[in-house]
N, C-alpha and C positions, 0 to 999 in steps of 0.2 A: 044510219044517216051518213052519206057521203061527204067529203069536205074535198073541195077543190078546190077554193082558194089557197094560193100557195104567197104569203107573205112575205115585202122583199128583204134578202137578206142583209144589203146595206143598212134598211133601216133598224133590222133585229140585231144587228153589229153594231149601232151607234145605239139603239133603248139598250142594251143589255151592260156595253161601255159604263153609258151613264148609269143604270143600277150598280155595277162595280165600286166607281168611282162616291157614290151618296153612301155606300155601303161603306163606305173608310172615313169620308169626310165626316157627315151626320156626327156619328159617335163622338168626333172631337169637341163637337160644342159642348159637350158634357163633361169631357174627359180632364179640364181642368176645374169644375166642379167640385166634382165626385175625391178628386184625388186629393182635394184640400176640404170636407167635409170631412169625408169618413177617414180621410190620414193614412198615413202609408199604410199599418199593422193591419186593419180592418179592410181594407184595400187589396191587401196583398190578400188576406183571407180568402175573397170571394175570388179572385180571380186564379190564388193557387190550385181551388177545386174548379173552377171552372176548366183547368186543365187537365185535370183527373178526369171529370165527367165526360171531359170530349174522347176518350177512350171509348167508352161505353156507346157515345151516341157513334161512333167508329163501326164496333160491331151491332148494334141493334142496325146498322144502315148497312152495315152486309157490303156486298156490291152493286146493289141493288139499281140506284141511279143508273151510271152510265151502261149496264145491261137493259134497263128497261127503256132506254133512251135509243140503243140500238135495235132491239128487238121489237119494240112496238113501231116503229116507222111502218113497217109491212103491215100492222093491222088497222092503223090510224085511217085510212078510209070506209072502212065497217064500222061499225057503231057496236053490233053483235061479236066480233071477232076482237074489238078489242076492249067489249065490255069481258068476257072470258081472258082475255090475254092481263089485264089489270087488274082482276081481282084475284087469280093467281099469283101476280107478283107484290098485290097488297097482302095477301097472307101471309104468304113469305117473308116480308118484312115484318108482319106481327109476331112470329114464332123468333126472327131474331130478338126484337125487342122483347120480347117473354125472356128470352135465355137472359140476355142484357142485365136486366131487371132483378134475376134470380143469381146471375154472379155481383151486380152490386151490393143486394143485401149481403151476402156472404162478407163480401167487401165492409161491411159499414158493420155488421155485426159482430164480426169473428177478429175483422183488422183492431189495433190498441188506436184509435184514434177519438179526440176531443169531441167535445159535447158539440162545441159552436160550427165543428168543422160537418159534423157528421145533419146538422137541421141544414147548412148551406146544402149538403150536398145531397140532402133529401128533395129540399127545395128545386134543385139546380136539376134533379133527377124527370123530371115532369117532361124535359127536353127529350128525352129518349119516343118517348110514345106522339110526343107533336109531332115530331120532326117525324116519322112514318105516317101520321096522318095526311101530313101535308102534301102527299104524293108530288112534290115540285115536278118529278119526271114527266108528268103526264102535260102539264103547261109545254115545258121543252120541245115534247113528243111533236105538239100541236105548236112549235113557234109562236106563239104566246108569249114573247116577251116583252109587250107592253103593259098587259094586265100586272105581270110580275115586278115590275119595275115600280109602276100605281102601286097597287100593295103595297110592296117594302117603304115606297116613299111614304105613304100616310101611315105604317106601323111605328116608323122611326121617329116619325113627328111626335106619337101619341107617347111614345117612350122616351122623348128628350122632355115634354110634358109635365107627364108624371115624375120624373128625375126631379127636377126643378120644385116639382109642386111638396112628393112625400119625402124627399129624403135631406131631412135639416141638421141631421149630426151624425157625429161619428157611431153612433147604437145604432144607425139604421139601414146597417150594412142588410141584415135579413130582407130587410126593403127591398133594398137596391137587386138583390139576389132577383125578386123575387118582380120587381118589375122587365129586369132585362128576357128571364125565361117567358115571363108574363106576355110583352110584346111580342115577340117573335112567335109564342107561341097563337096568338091571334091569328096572326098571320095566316100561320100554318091551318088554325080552323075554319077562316076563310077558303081558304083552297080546297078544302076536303069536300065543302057546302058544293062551291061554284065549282068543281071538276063536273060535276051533272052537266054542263055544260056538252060535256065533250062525251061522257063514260058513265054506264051503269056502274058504278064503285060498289062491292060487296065481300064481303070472306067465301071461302070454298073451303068445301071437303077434301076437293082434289087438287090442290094447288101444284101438282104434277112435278112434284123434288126432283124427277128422274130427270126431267128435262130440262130444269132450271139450274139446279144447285151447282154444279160442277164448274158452269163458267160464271158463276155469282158469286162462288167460294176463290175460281182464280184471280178476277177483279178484285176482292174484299182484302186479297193476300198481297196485291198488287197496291191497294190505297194504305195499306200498316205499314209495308215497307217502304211507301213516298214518305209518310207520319214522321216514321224512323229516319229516315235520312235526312230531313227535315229537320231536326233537331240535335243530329249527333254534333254538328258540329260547333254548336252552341255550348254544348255537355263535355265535347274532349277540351274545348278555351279555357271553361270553366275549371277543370279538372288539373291541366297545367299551368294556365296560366292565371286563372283567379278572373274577380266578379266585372274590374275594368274594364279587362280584355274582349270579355260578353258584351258588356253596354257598349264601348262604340262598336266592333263587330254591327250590334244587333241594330245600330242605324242605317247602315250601308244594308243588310238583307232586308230591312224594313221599306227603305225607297226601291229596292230590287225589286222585292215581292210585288211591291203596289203597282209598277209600273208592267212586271210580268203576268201581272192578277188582268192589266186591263186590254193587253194584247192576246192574253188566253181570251179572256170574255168573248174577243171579237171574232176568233175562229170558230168556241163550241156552238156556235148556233149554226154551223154546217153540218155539225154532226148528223141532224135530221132527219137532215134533207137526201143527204149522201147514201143515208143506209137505206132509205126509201125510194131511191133510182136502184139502189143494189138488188134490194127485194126483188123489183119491179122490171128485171133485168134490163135497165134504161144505162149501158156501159158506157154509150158514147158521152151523155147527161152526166154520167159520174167522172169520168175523166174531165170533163171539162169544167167543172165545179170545182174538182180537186188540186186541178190548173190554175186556176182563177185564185184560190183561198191559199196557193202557195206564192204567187207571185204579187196577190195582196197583200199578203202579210209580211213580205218582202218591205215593200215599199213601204208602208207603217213602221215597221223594226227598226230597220236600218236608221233612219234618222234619229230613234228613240237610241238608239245605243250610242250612236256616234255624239248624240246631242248633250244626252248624259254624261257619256266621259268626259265629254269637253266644260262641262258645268259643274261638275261632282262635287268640286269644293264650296263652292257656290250654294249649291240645293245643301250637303249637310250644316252651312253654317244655319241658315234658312231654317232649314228643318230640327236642330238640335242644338244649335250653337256652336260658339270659337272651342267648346272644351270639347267635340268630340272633332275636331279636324282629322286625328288620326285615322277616323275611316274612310279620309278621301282615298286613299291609293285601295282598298277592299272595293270602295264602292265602283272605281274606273273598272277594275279586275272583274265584277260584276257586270257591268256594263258591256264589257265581251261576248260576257256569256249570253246576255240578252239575244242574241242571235242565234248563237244555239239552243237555247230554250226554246224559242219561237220555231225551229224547226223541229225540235223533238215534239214538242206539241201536235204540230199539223201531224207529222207520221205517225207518230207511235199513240196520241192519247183521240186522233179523230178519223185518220187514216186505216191505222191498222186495226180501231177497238172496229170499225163498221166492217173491216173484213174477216171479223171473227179471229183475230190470230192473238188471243187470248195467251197462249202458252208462252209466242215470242214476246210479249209486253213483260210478262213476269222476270221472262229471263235477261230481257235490259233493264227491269226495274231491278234486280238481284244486283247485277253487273255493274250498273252505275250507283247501288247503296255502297256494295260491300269496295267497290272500288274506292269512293267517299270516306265511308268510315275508316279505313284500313290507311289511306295515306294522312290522313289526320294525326292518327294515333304518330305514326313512325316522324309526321315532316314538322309537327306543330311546335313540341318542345324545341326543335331544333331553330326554328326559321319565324315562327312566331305567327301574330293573327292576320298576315295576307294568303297563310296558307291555306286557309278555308274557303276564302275567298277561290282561290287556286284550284282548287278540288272541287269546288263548286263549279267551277267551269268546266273542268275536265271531266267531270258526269254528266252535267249538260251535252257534251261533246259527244261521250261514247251512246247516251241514247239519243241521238240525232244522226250518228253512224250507222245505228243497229236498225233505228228504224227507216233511213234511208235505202238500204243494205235488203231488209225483208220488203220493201212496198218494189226493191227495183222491177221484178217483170208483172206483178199484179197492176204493179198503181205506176205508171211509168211517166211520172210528170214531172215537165221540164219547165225551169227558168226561160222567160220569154227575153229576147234581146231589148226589146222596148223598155221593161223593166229594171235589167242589169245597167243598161246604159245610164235611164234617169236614175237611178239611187244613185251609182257612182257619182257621176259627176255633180249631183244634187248632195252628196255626204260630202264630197270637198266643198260645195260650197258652205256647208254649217260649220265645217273645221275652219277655213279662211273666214269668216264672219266672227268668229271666235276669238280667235286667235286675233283678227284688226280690232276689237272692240277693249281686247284685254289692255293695250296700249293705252286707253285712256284713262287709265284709274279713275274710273267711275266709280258710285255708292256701289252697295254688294245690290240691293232692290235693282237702281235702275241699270247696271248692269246685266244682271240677269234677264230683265225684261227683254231688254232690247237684244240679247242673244236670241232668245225662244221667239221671238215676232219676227225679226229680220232674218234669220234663221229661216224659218217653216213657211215663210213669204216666199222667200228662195228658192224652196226646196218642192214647194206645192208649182210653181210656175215651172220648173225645170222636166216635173212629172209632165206636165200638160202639155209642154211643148216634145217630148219625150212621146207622148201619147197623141198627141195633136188634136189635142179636145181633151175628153174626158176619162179620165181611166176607168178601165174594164175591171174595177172590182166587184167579183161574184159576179 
């Protein structure tokens, strides 16, 4: 079965936004619940092994996604080609999740750990085999990101639900356990149902390792080492400077994250499309896609960074309170790097994965870890918790170098003048709107409102006249 309809990708950029974004909010309504039923201890329980177990579903997921994400583009017009090309890479994910499986018991059985910790984590364990069932890839494959969006939004409902309904003290953490894996894993077995949709879904004899494994193992090597970096610098604050230093740090990477979580969202749904003009050898179609998703996300970025910094104290009292003001000056520091995140993204995690240059990813995912880890160790004790912030930038930096650096004579895409022009003068006007509003000691609420409105009011009209109509995003 052929599929020609090609879905637009402004609109798959703003459903997939908003799944992002319900993906962070949702959770909240519960989050003050949950944390004053079941209390810190029992709290901390589930969520210590939940951090454990996300290891496991790490390697049971292999690299499997964003290989299968690139590699199927080319067969997503067959129905035959890429009933074969899917159930290939769904075995392959089931022989990870077998291994997965078989180094957790070793883990639960052989490790000295608690009775309560080792049922959470049995519990908790069910996530390994969903989460391969759920083939998400194959949704992506097929730009489907409205269907996925419905889903997650009615799983989340049914899991804020059942929170509310079964879990009434602090004994019911197993509950709690076992409703969050529970939902998500619904999810996931709806996907499995409705990919028929798209794909003959089945296991194979031959799930062809020769052809797959090598750049499934360099992806899988490449998402441990994002994991790892991801966390080191939480673990060296911790280590010198104790549990403070973490808690506010971990507010300013927490608005960092959310807001980098939602401007990633808005570029991976080119990935798709990009590798399937590659396949398809449509070069002029992919340059110009890859023109558009650079100088779109341009115009998105820029105001989010410039906007942030200029609010930062603002959003963390908002978001955490007067006691962690000290990660206003982390969070500005952060807010830089938003820019170059947003360009290491486009090159290196949608740019380079569709041109197969799998090897270069690893070696600027190495370069910006061990660059990361290694100035933490040396700067932190010395200069304290903006220098994580610091290094966080500065690896954001070098793989936005490296990946600008390998895409230059493949992918050879330029900043449009139209572009450069309205962000600039559009990012002075968010900093001067700022900066006149701060004059009036306003409440910290309606302060900040009237930044973000009269801001992005600004900022959108600047684009348009800049563009003279409507911008060519995508």
């Amino acid at each position: 079965m052929e599929q020609t309809r090609k879905p637009s990708l402004v609109k798959n950029s703003i459903v997939n936004v908003i799944r992002y974004v319900l993906k962070i909010l949702l959770p909240m309504i519960t989050f003050p619940y949950v944390t004053r039923v079941l209390l810190p201890e029992n709290y901390g329980k589930v969520n210590f092994c939940f951090s454990i177990i996300g290891y496991f579903i790490l390697l049971a997921g292999l690299g499997i996604n964003e290989y299968a994400i690139r590699e199927g583009a080319a067969h997503r017009k067959n129905r035959k080609d890429m009933g074969k090309f899917s159930s290939q890479i769904f075995t392959i994910g089931l022989i990870s999740t077998l291994i997965s499986y078989l180094l957790l018991a070793g883990f639960l059985f052989l490790g000295a750990i608690e009775k309560d910790y080792k049922i959470i984590l049995a519990i908790q364990s069910l996530s390994l085999i969903l989460t391969t069932l759920g083939v998400e890839w194959i949704y992506t494959i097929y730009e489907d990101f409205t269907y996925i969006t419905i889903r997650s939004f009615i799983v989340q409902i049914i899991s804020i639900i059942c929170i509310f309904l079964f879990v009434k003290n602090e004994n019911d953490y197993y509950i709690y356990a076992a409703i969050t894996v529970g939902s998500t894993g619904l999810g996931y077995l709806i996907n499995f149902i409705h990919a028929r949709k798209y794909v003959d879904l089945r296991t194979t004899a031959k799930p062809d390792l020769k052809k797959h494994l090598k750049p499934i193992l360099i992806l899988f090597c490449n998402a441990a080492l994002i994991s790892v970096y991801i966390y080191s610098d939480k673990v060296i604050l911790g280590i010198f400077l104790g549990d403070e230093s973490v808690g506010i740090y971990e507010v300013s990477v927490k608005i960092y994250m959310m807001i980098k979580g939602a401007l990633n969202a808005m570029v991976l749904v080119t990935m798709p499309r990009l590798s399937a003009y590659l396949r398809e050898n449509k070069n002029e179609e992919y340059l110009s896609l890859a023109g558009k998703t650079l100088n779109s996300q341009i115009i998105v970025a820029c105001p989010a960074a410039f906007g942030l910094f200029m609010i930062s104290g603002n959003v963390v009292r908002i978001f955490a309170g007067d006691e962690y003001l000290k990660a206003t000056d982390s969070l500005r520091i952060l807010s830089i790097a938003l820019l170059f995140a947003v360009l290491a993204n486009i090159y290196v995690y949608v740019l380079m994965i569709t041109q197969r240059m799998d090897k270069q990813i690893l070696f600027a995912t190495i370069f910006s870890s061990l660059l990361n880890i290694v100035l933490n160790i040396i700067l932190i004790p010395l200069w304290g918790i903006n220098v994580a912030a610091y290094t966080t930038l500065l690896s954001e930096l070098s793989v936005a170098i490296i990946g600008v650096w390998c895409c230059r004579k493949k992918v050879p895409v330029r900043l449009s003048v139209k572009a450069v022009a309205g962000t600039v003068i559009g990012c002075a006007c968010i900093v001067a709107v700022c900066l006149a509003l701060s004059q009036f000691g306003l409440s910290l609420i309606l302060d900040t409102v009237l930044k973000v409105i009269i801001s992005a009011v600004l900022y959108v009209l600047v684009i348009c006249i800049a563009y003279k109509g409507k911008p060519a995003l995508f």
